[in-house]
N, C-alpha and C positions, 0 to 999 in steps of 0.2 A: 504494500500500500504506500502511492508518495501522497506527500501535504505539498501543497503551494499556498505561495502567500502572495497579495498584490493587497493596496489599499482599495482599489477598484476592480470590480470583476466584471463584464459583462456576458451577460448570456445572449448569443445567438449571433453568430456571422455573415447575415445578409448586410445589404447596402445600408440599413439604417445601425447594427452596431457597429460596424463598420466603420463608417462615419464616424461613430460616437468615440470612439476610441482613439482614431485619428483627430478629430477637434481635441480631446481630452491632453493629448501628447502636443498639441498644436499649441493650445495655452498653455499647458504648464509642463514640459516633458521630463521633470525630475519626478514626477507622480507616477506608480510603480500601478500598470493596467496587465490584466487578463483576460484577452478574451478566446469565450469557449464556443466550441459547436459540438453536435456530433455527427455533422458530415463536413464538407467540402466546403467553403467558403461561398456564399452566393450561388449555391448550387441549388436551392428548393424555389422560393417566391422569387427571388428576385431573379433568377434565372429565365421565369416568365415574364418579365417588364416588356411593357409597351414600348420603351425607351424615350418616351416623348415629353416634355415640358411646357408649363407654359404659367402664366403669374395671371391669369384670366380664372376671377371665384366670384362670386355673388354678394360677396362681405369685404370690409377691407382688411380685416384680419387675417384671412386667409391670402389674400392678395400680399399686403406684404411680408407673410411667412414666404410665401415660394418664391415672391422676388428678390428674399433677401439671398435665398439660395441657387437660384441664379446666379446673384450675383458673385456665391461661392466658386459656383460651374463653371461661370468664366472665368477666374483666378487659378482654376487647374488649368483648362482651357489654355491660357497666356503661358503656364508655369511647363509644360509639357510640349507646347507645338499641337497644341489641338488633338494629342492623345486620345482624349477622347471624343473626337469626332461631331464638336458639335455643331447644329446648322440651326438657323434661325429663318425657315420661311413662314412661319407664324401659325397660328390653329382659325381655321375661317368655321364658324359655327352657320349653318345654312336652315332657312325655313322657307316655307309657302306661305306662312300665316300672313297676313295682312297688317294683324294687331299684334303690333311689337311690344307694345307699354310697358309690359310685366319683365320683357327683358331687358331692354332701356333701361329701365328704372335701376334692375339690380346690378344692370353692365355700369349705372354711371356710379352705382352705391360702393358697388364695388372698387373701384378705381377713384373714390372720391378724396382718399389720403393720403395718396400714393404720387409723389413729383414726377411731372414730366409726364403724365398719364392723359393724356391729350387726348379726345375722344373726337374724331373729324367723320364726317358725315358726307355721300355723296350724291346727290340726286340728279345726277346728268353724265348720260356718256361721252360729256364732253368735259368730264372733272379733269383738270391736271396736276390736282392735288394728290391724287393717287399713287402712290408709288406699286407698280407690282411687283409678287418676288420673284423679282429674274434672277436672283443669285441665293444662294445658301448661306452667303458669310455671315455668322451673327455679330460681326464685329460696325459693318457698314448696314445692317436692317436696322429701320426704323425701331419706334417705340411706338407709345399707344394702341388707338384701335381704333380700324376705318369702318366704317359702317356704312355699304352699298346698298340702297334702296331702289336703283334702276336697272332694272332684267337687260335692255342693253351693255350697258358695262359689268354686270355679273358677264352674260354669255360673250363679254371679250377677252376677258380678264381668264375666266374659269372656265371655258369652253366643254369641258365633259360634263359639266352640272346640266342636270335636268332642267330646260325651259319654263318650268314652274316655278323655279326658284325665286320669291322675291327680295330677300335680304341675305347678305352675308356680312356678318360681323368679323372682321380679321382682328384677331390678337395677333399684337404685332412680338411681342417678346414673350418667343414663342416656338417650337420646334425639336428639335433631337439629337438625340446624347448616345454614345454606346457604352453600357451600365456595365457590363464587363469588365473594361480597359478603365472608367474611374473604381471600380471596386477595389483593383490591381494596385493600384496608382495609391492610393488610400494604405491598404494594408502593407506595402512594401515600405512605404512612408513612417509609419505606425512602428514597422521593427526596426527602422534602421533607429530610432531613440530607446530602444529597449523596452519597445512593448512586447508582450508576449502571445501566441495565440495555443491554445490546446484543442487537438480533440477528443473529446468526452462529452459524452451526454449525463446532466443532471438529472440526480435522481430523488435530489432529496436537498433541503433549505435549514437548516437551524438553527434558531435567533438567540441571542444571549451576549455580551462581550463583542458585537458585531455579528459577522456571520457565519458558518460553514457549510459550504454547500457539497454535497454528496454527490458521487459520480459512478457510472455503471460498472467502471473497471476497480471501484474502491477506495479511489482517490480520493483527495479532502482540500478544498481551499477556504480558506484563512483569509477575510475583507471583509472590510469595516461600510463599504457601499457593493449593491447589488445594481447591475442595470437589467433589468427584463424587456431584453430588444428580440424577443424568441420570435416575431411575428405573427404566423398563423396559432402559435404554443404560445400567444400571452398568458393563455387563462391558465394553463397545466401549469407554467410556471405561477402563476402568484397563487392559483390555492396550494402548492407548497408551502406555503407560510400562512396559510387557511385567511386568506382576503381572496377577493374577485373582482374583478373589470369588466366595465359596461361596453364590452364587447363581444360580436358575432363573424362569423366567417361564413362567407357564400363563394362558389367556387365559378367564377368566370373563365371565358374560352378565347382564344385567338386562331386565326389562320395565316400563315403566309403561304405565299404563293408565284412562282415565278408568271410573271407575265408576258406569254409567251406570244400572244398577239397583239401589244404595247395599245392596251386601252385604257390605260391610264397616262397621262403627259408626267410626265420623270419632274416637272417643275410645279407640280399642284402640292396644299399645302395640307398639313394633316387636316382633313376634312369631316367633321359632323353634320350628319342629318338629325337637328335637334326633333324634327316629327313625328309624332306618333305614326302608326302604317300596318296596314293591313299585308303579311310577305306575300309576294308576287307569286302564289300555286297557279296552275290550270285550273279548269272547272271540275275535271276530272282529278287532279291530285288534291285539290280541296275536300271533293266529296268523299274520298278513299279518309283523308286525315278527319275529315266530322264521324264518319264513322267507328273512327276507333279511340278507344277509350285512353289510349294512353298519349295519343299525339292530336286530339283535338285542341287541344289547347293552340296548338299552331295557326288555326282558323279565327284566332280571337284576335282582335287591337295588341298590337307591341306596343313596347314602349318607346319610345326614342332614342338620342346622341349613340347609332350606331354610327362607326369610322371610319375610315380608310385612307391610308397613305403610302407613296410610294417607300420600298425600302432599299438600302445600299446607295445613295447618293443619285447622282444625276446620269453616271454611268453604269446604273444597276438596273436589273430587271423585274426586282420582287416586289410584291406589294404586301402587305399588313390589312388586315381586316378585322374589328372586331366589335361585340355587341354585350354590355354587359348588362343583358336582361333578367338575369337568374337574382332573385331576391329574398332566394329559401336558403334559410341559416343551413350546413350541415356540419358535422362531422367532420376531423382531418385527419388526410392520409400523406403520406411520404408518396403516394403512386394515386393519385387521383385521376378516377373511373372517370370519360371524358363520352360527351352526347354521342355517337356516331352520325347522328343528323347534325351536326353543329356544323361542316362544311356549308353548305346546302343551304341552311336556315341563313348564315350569315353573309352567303356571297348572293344569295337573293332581297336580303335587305339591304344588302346596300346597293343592287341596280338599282333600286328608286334613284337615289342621289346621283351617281355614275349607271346609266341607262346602257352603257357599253359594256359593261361587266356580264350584261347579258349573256354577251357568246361565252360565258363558261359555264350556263346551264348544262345542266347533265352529262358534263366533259372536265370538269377542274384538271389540270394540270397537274403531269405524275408527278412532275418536284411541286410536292404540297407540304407543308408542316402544320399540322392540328397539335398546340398544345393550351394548359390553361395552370391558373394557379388560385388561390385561395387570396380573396380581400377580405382584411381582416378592420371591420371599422365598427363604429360606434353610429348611434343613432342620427344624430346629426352629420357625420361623419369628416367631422376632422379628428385629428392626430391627438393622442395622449400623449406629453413631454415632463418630466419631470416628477417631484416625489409623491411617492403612493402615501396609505393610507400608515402605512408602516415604515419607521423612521431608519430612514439608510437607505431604504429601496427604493430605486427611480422604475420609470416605464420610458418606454420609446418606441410607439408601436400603432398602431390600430391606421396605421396611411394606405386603404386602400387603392388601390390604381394608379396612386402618385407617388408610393414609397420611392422610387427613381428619383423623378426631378426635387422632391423635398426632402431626400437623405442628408444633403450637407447643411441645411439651414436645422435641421431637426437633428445632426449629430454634434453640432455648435453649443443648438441650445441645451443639449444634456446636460453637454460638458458644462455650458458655464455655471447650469444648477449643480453637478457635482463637485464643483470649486467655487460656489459660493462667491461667484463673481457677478460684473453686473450685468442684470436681465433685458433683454429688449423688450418695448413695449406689450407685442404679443404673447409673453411668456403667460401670464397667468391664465389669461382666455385659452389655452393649448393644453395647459394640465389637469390635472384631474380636481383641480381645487375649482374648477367651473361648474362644476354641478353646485358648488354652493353659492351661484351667482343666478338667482332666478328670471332677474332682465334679461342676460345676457340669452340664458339658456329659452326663454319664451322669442327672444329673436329668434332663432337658430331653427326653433320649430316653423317660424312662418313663411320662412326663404322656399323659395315652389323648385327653386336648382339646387341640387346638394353638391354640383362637381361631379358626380360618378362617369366618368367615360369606360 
């Protein structure tokens, strides 16, 4: 049996302890960190990231959590040579509705604290305020967010979008990261000041003198702070020390897919169809799905912000597809049982938006990749940052679908709660000490967008 000792231990090696650990050695790197897994670094959730960003939320709060992590993302970004790969041609959110108020409102609520958040509107296809994204570099994109209200300059501008389209809202600061190469980047970082990393899985928490937490091979470490960054395993970790978190897990799906008859333009930008939609069956595969008991449900109203973007750069072929409609809590597995109709379902919602994707009805392309991963969030669903209910023990956890672009601002802010250093403004609205904020929390419930892409 070994003992190890660190002042800080964190549990779980995805992108967000990751981070945490890295921030921790960042601020104060005489501080003696361990962090554990018991598998492969970034090998479970974050292995399924979307890889995409953007500082576009419905609150300003959330707005400037992600922008501050951004602003982290570029600091690798500059410190690497673009390592990791990141491009900025921004998130265009698309609708048919006519009546936009409700998103107006929370696009401007959102962006209302936030410098430089310029919100420019364009009702002529003869606007020359518009800038479009002909290039990837996030260093030369714009800020804010244009707001196109005239179907002629959508169908110039976005030419694969469906002629119904009447609005697209472009989040200009905005786009994609490869989470791999910052994970990399991060933990190489992390050891070269003598952090540590183990593998072992926790088996057991207990409190007294600080902490010891128990490991499957027998091992024991010795720390006086816990971090519970387990992701989809928040809750297994913290009723180890018999508390709980107001969090669920639902398991979402992605496809990529080479595109093999280039029906997406390589320059279009991660793209949502915020609409609700009926998917595109026949008359006859509708009637066959009403019939049956386990896949009518397919014949009913979806929900909306299904996506799609091209992937691998501007000389890449693949595309990304996804739709995160699943809103049933389950279970978690290391090997998560995946829809077999999930292809199908989701390359058919999103021909509504892109009407060309058509030609991959009933032919998907053999270089296909169906995988999916566990969002692990909270009701309102932003991020749990900082100390639990139990003293010494942080959280860093519940980010679903945005664990990626919010790791570095969310492994900042751990750190600076576990050195008790000074907090940014968002800090308390982010931890778990929010639930005893019942303004805050009766906002939260009225926001009609949660973020979930």
């Amino acid at each position: 049996m070994k003992q190890y000792d660190a002042q800080i231990a964190i549990i779980g090696a995805g992108i967000v302890g990751i981070a945490t650990a890295y921030y921790v050695k960042k601020v104060n790197p005489d501080v003696s960190v361990l962090l554990l897994d018991n598998g492969v670094p970034m090998a479970l959730t974050s292995a399924q990231s979307g890889e995409n960003y953007r500082n576009w939320w419905p609150h300003p709060i959330m707005t400037a959590f992600t922008d501050r992590s951004i602003d982290l993302m570029e600091e690798i970004a500059r410190e690497t040579d673009n390592l990791i790969n990141m491009n900025r041609r921004g998130y265009a959110l698309t609708t048919r509705s006519e009546s936009t108020e409700t998103l107006m409102q929370e696009l401007d609520y959102g962006y209302s604290q936030l410098p430089g958040s310029e919100i420019r509107t364009h009702n002529s296809n003869a606007s020359h305020a518009y800038l479009p994204p002909v290039k990837p570099d996030w260093q030369t994109a714009p800020s804010g967010v244009d707001v196109i209200n005239d179907q002629a300059l959508i169908s110039k501008i976005f030419p694969s979008y469906d002629p119904s389209i009447n609005t697209v809202v472009h989040i200009r600061r905005a786009g994609a990261i490869s989470a791999q190469p910052m994970g990399q980047y991060m933990m190489q970082h992390f050891k070269s000041v003598a952090g540590r990393f183990l593998n072992a899985e926790v088996t057991g928490i207990d409190t007294g003198d600080g902490f010891t937490l128990h490991t499957a091979d027998n091992s024991t470490i010795k720390t006086q702070k816990v971090v519970n960054a387990a992701g989809p395993f928040l809750q297994q970790i913290a009723e180890m020390i018999s508390t709980t978190l107001p969090v669920q897990n639902t398991l979402q799906q992605k496809i990529a897919f080479e595109d093999t008859s280039n029906t997406i333009p390589r320059n279009m930008p991660f793209s949502i169809d915020l609409d609700a939609q009926h998917i595109d069956w026949t008359e006859e595969e509708r009637q066959l799905l009403t019939e049956s008991a386990d896949h009518h449900w397919l014949t009913q109203q979806m929900p909306g912000s299904i996506h799609c973007r091209p992937e691998g750069g501007d000389n890449g072929t693949w595309l990304k597809l996804g739709w995160a409609f699943n809103n049933t809590a389950s279970d978690i597995s290391r090997t998560p049982v995946l829809m077999d109709t999930f292809p199908e379902i989701v390359l058919r919602g999103a021909a509504r938006l892109n009407p060309s994707l058509k030609h991959y009805y009933l032919q998907m392309p053999t270089s296909m990749h169906h995988y999916g991963g566990y969002y692990t969030l909270t009701d309102e669903n932003w991020p749990l940052i900082g100390q639990t209910d139990v003293e010494g023990m942080y959280v860093a956890g519940a980010m679903s679908g945005f664990g990626t672009m919010a790791a570095c601002a969310a492994g900042e802010l751990c750190a600076l709660h576990l050195l008790e250093a000074e907090l940014p403004h968002y800090a308390q609205a982010l931890s778990p000490q929010r639930y005893q904020n019942p303004t805050l929390m009766a906002e939260l419930t009225a926001l009609s967008q949660k973020g979930i892409l």
